[in-house]
PDB file of N, CA, C and O in Angstrom:
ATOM      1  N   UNK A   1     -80.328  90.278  -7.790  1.00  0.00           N
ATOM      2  CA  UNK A   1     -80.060  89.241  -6.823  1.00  0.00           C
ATOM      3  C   UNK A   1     -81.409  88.648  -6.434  1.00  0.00           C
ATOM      4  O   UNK A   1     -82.330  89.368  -6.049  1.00  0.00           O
ATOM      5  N   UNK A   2     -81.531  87.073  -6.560  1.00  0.00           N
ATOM      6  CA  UNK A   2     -82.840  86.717  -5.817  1.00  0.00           C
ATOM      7  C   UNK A   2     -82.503  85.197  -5.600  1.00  0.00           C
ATOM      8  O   UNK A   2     -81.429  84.605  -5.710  1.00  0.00           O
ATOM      9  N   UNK A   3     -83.592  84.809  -5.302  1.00  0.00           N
ATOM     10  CA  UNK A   3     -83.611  83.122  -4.444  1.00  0.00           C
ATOM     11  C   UNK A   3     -82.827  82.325  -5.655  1.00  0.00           C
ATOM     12  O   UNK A   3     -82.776  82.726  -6.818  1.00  0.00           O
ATOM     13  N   UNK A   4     -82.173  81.009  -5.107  1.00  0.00           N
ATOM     14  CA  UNK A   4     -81.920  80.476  -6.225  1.00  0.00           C
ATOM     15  C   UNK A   4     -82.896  79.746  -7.131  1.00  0.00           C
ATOM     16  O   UNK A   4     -82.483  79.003  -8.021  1.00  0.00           O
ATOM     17  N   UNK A   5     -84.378  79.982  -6.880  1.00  0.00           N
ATOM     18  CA  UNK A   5     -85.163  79.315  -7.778  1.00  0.00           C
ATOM     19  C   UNK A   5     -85.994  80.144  -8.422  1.00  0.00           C
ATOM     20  O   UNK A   5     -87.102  79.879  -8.888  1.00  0.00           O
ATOM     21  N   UNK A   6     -85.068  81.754  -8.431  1.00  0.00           N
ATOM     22  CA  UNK A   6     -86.203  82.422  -9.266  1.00  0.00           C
ATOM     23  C   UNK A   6     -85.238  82.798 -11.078  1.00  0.00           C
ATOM     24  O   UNK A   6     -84.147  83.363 -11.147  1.00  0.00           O
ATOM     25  N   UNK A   7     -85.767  82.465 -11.869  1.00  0.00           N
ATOM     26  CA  UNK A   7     -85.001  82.387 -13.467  1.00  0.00           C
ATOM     27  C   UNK A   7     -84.637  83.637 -13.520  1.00  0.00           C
ATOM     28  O   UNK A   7     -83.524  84.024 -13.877  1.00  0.00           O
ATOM     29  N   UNK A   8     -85.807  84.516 -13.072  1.00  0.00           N
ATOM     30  CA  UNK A   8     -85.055  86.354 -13.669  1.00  0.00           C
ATOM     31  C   UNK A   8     -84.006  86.526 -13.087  1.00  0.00           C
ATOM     32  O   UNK A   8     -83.144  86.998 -13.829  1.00  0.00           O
ATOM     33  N   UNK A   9     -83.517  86.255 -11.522  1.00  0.00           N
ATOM     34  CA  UNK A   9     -82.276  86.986 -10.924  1.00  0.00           C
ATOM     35  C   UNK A   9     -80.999  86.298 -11.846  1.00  0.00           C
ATOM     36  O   UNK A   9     -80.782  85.192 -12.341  1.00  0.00           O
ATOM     37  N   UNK A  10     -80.377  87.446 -11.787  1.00  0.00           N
ATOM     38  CA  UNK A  10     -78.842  87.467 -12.574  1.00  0.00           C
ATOM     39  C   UNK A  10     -77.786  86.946 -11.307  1.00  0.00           C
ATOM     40  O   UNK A  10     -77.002  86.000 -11.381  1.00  0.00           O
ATOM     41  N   UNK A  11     -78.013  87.877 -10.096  1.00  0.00           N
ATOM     42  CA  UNK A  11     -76.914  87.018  -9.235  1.00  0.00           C
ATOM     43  C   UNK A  11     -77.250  85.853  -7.962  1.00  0.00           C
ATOM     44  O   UNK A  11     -78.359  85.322  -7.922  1.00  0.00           O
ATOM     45  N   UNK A  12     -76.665  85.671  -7.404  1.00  0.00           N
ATOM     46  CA  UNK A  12     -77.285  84.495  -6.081  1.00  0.00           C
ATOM     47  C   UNK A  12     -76.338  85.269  -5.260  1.00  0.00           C
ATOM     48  O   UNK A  12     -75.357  85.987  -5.450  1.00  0.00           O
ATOM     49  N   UNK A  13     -77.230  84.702  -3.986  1.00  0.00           N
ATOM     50  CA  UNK A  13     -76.866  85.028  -2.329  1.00  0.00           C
ATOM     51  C   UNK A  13     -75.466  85.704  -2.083  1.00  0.00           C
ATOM     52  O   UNK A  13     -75.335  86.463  -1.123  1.00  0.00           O
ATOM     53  N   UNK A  14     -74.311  85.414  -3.020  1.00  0.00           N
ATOM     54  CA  UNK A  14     -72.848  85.716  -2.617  1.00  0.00           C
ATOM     55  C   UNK A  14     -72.480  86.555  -3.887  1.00  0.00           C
ATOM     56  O   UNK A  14     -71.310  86.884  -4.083  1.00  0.00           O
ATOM     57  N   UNK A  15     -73.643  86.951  -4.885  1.00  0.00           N
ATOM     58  CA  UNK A  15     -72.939  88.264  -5.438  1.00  0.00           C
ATOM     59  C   UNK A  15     -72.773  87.723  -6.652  1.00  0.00           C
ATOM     60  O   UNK A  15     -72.953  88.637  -7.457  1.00  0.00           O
ATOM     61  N   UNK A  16     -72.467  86.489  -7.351  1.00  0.00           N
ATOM     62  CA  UNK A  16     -71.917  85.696  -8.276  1.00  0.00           C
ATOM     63  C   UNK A  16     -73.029  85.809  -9.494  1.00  0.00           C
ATOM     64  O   UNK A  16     -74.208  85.475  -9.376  1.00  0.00           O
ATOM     65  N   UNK A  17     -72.479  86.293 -10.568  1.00  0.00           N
ATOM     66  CA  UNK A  17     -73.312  86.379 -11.928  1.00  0.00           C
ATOM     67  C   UNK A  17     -73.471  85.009 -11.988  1.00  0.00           C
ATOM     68  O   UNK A  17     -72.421  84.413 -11.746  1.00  0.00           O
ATOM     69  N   UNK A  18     -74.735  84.070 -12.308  1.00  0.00           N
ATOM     70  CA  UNK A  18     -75.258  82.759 -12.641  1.00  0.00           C
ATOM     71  C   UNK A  18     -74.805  82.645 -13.850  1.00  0.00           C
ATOM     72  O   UNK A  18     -75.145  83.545 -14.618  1.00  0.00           O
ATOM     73  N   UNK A  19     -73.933  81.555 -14.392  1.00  0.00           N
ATOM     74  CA  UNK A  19     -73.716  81.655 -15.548  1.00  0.00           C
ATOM     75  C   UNK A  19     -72.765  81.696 -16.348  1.00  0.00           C
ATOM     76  O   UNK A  19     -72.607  81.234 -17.478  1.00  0.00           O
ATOM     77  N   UNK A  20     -71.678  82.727 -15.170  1.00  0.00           N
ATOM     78  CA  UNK A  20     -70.700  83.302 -15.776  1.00  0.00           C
ATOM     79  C   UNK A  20     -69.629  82.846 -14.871  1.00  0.00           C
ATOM     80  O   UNK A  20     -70.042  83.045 -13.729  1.00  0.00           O
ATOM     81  N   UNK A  21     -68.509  82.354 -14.840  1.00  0.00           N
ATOM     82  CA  UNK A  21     -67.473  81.385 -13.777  1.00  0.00           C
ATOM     83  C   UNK A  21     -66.877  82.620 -12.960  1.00  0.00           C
ATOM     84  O   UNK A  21     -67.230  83.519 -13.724  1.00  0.00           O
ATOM     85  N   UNK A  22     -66.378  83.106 -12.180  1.00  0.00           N
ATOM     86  CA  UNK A  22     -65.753  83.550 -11.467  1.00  0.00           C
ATOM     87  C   UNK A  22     -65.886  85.298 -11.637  1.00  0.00           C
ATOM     88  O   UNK A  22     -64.969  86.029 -11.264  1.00  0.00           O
ATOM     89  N   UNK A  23     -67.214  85.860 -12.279  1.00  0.00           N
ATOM     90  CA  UNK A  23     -67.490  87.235 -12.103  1.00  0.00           C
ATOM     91  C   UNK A  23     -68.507  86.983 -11.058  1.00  0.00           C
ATOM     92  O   UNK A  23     -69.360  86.098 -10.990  1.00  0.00           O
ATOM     93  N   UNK A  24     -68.204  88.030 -10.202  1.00  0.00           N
ATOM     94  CA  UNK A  24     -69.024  88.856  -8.943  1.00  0.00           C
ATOM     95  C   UNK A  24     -69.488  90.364  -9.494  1.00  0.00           C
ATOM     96  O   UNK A  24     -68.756  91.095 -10.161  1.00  0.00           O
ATOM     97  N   UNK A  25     -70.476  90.593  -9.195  1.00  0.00           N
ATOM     98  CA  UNK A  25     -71.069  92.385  -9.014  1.00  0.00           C
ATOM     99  C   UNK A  25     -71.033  92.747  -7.795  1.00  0.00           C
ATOM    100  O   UNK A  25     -71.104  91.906  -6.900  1.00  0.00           O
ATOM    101  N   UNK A  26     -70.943  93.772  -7.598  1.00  0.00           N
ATOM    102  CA  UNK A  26     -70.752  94.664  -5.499  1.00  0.00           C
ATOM    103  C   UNK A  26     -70.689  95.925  -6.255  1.00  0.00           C
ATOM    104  O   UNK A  26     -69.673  96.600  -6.419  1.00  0.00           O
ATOM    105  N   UNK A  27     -71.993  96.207  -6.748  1.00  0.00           N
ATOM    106  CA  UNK A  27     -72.645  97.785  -6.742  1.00  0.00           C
ATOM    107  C   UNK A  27     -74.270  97.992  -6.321  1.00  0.00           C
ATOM    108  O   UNK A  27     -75.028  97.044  -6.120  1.00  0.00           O
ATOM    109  N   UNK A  28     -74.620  99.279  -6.236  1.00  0.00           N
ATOM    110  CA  UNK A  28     -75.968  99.152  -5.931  1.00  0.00           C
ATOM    111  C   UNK A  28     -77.068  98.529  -7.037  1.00  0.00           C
ATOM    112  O   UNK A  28     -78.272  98.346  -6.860  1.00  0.00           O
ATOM    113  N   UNK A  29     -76.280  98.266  -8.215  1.00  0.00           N
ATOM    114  CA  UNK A  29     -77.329  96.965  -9.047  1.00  0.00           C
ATOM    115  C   UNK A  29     -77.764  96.228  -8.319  1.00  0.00           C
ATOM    116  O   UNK A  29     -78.903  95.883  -8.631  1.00  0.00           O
ATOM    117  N   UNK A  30     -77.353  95.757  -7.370  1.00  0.00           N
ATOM    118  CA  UNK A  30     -77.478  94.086  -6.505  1.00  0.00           C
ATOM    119  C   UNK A  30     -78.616  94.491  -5.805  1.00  0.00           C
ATOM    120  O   UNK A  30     -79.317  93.567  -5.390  1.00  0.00           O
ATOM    121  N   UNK A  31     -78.988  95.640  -5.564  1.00  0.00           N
ATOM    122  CA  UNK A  31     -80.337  95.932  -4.434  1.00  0.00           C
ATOM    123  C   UNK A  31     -81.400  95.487  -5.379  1.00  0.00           C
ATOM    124  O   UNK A  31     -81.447  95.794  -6.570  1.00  0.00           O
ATOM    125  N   UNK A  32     -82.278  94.708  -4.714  1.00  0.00           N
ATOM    126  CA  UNK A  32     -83.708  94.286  -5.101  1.00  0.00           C
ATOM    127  C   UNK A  32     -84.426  95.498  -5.401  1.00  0.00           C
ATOM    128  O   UNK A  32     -85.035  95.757  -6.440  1.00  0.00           O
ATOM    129  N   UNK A  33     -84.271  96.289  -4.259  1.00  0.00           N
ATOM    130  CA  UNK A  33     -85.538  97.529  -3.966  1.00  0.00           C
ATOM    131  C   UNK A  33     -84.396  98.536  -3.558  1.00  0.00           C
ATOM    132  O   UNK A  33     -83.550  98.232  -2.717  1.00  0.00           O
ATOM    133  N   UNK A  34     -84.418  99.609  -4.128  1.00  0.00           N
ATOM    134  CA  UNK A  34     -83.740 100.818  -4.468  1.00  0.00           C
ATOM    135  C   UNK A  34     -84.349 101.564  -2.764  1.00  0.00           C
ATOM    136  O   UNK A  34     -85.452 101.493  -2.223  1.00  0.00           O
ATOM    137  N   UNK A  35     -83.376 102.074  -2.439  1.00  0.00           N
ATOM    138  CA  UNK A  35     -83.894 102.974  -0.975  1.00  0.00           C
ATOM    139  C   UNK A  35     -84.540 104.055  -1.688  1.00  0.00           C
ATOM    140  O   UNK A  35     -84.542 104.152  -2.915  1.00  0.00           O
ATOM    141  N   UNK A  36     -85.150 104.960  -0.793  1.00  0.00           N
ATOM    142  CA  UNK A  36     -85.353 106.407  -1.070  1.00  0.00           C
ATOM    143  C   UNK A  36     -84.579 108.008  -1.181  1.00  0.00           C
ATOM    144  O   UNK A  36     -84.687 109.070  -1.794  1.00  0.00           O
ATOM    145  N   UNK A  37     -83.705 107.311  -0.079  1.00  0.00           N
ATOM    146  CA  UNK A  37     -82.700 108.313   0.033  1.00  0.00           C
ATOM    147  C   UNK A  37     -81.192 108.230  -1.215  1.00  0.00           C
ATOM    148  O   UNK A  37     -81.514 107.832  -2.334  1.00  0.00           O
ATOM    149  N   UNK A  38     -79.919 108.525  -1.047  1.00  0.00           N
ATOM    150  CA  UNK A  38     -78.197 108.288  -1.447  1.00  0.00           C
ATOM    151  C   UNK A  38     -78.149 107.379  -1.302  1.00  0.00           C
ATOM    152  O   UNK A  38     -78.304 106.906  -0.176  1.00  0.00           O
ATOM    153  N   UNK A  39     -77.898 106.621  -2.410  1.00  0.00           N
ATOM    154  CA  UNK A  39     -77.096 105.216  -2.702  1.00  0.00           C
ATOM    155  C   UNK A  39     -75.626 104.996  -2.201  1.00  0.00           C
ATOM    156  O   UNK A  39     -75.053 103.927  -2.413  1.00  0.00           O
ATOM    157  N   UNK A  40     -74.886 106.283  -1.370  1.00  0.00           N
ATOM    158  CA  UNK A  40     -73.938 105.965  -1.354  1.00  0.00           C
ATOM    159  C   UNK A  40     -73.288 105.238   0.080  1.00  0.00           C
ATOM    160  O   UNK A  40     -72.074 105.159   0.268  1.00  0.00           O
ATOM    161  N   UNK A  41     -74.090 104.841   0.831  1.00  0.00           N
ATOM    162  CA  UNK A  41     -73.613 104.502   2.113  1.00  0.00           C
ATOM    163  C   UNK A  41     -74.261 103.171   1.780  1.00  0.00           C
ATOM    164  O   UNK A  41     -73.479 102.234   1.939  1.00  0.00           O
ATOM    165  N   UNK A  42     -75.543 102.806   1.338  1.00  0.00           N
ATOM    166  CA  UNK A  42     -75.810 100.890   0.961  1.00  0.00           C
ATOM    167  C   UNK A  42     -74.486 101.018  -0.590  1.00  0.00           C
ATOM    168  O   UNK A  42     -73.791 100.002  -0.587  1.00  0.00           O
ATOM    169  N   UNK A  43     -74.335 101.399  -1.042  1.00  0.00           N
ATOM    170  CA  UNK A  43     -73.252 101.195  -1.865  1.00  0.00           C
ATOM    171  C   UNK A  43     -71.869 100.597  -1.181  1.00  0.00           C
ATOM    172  O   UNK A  43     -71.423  99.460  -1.332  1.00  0.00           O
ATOM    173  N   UNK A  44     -71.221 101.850  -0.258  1.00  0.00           N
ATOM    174  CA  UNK A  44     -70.279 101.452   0.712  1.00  0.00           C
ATOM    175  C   UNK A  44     -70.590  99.797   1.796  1.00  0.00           C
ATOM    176  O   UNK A  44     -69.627  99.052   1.979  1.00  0.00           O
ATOM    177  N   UNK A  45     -71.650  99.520   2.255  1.00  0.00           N
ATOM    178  CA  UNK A  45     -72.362  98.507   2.938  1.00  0.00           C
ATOM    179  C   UNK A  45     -72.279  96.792   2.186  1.00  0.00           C
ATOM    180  O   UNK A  45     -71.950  95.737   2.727  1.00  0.00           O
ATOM    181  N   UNK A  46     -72.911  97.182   0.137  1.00  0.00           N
ATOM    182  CA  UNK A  46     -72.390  96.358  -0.275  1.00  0.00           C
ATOM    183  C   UNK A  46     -70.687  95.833  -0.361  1.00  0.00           C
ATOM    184  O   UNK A  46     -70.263  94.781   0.118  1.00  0.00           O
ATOM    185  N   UNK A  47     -69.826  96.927  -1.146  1.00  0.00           N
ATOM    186  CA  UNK A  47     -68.898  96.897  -1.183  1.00  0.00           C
ATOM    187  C   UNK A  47     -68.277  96.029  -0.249  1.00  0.00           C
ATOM    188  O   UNK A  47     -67.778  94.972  -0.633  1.00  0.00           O
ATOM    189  N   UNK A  48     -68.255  96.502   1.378  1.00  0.00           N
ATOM    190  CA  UNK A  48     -67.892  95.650   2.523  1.00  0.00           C
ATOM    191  C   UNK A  48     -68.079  94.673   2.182  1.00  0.00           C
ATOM    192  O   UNK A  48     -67.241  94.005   1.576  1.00  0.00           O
ATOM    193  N   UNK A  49     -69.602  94.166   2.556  1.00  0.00           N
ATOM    194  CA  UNK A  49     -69.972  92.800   2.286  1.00  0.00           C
ATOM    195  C   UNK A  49     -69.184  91.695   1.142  1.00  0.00           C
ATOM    196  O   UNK A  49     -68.917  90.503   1.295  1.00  0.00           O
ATOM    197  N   UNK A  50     -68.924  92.658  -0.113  1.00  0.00           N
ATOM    198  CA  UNK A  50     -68.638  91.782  -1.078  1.00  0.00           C
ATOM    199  C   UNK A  50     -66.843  91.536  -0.724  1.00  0.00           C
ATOM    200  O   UNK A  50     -66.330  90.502  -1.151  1.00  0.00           O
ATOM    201  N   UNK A  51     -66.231  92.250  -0.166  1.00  0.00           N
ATOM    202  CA  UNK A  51     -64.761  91.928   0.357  1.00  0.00           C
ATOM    203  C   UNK A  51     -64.788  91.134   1.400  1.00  0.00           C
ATOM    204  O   UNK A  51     -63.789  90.425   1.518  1.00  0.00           O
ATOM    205  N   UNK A  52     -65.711  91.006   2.296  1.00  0.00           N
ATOM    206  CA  UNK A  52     -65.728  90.032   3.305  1.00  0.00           C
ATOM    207  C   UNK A  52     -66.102  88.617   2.723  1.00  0.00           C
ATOM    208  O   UNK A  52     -65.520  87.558   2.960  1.00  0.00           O
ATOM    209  N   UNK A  53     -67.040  88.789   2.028  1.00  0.00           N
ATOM    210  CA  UNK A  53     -66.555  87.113   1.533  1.00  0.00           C
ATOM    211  C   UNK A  53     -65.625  86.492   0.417  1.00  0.00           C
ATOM    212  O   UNK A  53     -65.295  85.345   0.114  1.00  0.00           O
ATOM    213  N   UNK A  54     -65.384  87.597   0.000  1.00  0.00           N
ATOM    214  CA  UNK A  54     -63.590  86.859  -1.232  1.00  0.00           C
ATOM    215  C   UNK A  54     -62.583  87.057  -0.206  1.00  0.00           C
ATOM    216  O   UNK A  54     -61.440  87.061  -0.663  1.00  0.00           O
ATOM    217  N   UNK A  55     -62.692  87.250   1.264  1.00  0.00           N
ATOM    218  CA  UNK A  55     -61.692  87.189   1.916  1.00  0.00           C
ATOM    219  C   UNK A  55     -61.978  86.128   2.721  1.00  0.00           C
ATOM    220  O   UNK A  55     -61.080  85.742   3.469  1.00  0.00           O
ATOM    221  N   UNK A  56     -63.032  85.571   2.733  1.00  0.00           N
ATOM    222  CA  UNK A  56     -63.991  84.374   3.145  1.00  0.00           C
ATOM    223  C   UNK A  56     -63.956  84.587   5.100  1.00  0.00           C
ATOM    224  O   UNK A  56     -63.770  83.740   5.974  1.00  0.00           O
ATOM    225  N   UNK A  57     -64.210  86.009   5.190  1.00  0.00           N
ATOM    226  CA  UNK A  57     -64.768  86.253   6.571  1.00  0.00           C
ATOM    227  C   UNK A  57     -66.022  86.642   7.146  1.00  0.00           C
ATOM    228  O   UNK A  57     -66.711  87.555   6.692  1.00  0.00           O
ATOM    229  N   UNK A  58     -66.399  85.758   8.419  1.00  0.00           N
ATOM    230  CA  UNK A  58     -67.684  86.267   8.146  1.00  0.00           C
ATOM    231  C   UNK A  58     -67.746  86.532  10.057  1.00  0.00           C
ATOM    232  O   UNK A  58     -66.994  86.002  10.876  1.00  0.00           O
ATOM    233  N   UNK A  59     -68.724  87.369  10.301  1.00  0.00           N
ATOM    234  CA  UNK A  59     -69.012  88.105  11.245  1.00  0.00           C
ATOM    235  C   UNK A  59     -68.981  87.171  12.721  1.00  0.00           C
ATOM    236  O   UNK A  59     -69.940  86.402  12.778  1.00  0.00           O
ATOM    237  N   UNK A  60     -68.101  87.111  13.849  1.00  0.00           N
ATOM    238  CA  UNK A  60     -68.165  85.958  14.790  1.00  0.00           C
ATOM    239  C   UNK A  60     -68.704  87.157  16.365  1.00  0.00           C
ATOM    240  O   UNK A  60     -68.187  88.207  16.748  1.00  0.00           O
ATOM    241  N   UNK A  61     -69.537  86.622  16.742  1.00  0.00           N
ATOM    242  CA  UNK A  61     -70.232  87.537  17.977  1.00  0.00           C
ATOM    243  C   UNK A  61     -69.394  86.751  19.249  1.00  0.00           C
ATOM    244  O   UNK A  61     -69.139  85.547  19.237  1.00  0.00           O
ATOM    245  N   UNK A  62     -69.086  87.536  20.161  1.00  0.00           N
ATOM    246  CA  UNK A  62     -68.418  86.888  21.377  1.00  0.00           C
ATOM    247  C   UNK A  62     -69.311  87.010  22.679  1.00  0.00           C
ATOM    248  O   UNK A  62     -68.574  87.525  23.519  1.00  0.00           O
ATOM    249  N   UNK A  63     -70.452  86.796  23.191  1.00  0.00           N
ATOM    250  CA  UNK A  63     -71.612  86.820  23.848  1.00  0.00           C
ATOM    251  C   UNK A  63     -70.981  87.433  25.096  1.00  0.00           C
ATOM    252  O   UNK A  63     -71.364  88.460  25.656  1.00  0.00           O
ATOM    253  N   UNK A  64     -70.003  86.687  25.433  1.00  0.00           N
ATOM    254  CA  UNK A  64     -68.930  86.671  27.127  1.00  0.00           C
ATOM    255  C   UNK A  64     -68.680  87.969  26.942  1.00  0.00           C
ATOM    256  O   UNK A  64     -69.305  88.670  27.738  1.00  0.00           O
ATOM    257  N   UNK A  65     -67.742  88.781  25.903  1.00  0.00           N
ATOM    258  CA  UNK A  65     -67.198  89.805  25.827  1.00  0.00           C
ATOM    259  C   UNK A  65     -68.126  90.932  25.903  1.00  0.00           C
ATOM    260  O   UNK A  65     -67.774  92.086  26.151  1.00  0.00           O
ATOM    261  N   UNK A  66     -69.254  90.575  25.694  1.00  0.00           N
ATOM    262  CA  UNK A  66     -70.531  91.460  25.918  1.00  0.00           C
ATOM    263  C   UNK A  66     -71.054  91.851  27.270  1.00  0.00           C
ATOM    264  O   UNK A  66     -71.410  92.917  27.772  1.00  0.00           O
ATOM    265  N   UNK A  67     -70.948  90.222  27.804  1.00  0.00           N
ATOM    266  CA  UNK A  67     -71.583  90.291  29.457  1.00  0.00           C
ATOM    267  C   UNK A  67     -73.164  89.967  29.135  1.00  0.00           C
ATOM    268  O   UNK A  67     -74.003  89.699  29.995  1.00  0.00           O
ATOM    269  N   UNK A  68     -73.347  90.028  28.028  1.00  0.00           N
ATOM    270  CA  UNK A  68     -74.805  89.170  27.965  1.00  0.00           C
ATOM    271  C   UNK A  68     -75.133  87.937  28.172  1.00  0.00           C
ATOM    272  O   UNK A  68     -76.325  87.632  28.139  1.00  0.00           O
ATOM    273  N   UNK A  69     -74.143  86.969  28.429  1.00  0.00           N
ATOM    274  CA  UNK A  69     -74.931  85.312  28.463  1.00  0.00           C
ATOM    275  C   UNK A  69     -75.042  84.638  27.018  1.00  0.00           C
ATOM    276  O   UNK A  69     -74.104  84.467  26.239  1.00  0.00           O
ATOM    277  N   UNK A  70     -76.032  84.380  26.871  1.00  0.00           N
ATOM    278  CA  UNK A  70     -76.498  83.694  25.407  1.00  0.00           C
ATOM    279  C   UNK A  70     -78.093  84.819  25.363  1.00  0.00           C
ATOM    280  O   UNK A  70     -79.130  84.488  24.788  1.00  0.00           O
ATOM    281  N   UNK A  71     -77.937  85.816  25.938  1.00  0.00           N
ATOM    282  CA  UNK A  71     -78.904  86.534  24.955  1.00  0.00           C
ATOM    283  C   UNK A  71     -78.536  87.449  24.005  1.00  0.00           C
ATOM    284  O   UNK A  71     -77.439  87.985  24.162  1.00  0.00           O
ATOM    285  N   UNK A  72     -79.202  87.753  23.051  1.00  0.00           N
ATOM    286  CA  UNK A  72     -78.878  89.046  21.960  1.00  0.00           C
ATOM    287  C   UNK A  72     -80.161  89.906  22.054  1.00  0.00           C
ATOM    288  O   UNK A  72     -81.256  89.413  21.783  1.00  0.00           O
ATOM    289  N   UNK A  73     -80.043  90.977  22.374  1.00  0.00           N
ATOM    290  CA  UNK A  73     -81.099  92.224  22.019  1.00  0.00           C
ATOM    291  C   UNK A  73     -82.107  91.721  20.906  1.00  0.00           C
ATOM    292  O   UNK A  73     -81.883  91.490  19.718  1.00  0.00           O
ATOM    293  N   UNK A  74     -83.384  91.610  21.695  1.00  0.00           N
ATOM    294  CA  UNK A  74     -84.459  90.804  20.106  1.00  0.00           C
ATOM    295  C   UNK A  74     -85.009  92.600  20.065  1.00  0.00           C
ATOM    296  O   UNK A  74     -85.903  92.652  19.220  1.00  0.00           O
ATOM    297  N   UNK A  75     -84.887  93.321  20.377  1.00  0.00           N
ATOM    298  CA  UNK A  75     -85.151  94.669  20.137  1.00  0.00           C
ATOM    299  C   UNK A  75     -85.035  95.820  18.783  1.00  0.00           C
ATOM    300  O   UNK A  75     -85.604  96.851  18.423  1.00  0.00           O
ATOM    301  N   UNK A  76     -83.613  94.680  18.179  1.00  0.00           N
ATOM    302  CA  UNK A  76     -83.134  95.602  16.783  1.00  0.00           C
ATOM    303  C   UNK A  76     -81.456  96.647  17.588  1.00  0.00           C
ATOM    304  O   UNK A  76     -80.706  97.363  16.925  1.00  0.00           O
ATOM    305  N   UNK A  77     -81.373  96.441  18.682  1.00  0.00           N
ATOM    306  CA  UNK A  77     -80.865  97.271  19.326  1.00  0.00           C
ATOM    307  C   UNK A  77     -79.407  97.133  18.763  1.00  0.00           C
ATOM    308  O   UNK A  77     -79.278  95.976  18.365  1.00  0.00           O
ATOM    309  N   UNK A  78     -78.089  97.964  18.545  1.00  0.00           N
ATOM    310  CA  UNK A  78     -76.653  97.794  18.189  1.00  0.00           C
ATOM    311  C   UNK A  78     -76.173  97.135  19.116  1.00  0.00           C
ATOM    312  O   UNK A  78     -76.447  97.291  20.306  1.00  0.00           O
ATOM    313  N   UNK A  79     -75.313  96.236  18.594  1.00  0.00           N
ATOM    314  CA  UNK A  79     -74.178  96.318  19.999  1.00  0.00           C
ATOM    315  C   UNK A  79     -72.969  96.586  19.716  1.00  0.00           C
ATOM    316  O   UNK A  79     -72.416  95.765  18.984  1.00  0.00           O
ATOM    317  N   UNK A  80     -72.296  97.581  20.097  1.00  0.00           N
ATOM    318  CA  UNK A  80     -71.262  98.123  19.937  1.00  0.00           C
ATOM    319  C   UNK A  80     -69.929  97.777  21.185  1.00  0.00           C
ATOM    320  O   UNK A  80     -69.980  98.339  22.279  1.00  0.00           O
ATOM    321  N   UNK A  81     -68.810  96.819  20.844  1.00  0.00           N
ATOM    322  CA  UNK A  81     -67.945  96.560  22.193  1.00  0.00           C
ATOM    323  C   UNK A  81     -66.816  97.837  22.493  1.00  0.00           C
ATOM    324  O   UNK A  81     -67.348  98.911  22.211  1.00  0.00           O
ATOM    325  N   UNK A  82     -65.925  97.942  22.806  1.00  0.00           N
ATOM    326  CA  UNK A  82     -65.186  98.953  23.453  1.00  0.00           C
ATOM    327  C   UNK A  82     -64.375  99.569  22.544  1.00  0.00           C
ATOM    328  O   UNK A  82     -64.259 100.783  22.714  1.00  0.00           O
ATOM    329  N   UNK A  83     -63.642  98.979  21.416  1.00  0.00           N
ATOM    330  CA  UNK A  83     -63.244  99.865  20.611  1.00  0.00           C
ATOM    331  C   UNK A  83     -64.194 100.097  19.458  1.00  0.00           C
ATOM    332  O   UNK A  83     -63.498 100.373  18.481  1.00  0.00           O
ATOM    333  N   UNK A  84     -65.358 100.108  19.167  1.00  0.00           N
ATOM    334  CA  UNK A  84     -66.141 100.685  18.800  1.00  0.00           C
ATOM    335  C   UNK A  84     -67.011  99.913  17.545  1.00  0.00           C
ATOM    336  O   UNK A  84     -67.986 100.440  17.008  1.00  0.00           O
ATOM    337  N   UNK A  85     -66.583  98.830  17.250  1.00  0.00           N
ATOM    338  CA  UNK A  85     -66.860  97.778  16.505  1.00  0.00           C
ATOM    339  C   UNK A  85     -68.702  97.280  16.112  1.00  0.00           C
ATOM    340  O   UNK A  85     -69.418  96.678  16.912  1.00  0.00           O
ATOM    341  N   UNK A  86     -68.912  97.498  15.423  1.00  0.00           N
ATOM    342  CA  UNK A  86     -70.529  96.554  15.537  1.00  0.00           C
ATOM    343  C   UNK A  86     -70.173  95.499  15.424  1.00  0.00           C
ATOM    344  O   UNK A  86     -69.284  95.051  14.701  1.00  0.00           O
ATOM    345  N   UNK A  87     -71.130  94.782  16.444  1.00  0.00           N
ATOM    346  CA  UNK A  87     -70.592  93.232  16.799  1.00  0.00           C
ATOM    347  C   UNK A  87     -71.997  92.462  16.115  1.00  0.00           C
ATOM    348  O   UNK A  87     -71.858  91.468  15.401  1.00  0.00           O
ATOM    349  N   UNK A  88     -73.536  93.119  16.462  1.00  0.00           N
ATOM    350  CA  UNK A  88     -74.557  92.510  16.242  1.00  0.00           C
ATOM    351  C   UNK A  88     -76.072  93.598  15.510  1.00  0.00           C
ATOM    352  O   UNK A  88     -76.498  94.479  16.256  1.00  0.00           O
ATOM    353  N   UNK A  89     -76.307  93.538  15.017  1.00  0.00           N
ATOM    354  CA  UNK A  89     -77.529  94.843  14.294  1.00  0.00           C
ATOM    355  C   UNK A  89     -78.842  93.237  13.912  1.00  0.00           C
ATOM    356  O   UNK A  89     -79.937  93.446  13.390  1.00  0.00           O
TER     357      UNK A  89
END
């Protein structure tokens, strides 16, 4: 996976083999840079990702439901709402 102006990458931004009409990859091939640790939880992470957009959903933050205003944690901090959801990372 890389920018769309670099020739070596095989896929772009949404997973899509360049090239090839309507194949997607959603395995840990797609990582640029390999972690150090088990592939199997960024494995699970892609996976998600790649069902959320052939289901064409994408992540909506509700600021009010937070009680924050229009700020977001510039900290890195989770936000997690009441049934237990990550809303923002």
């Amino acid at each position: 996976m890389g920018s769309p102006n670099d020739p070596m990458a095989v896929l772009d931004a949404e997973l899509r083999v360049r090239g090839v009409k309507g194949l997607m990859v959603a395995d840990t091939s797609v990582m640029p840079l390999l972690n150090q640790g088990h592939t199997q939880m960024p494995a699970y992470a892609i996976g998600e990702k790649a069902a959320d957009m052939i289901k064409g959903v994408s992540l909506k933050v509700n600021l009010k439901e937070l009680n924050l205003g229009s700020e977001i944690p510039a900290n890195g901090q989770n936000i997690i709402n009441n049934n237990g959801t990550l809303l923002v990372r």
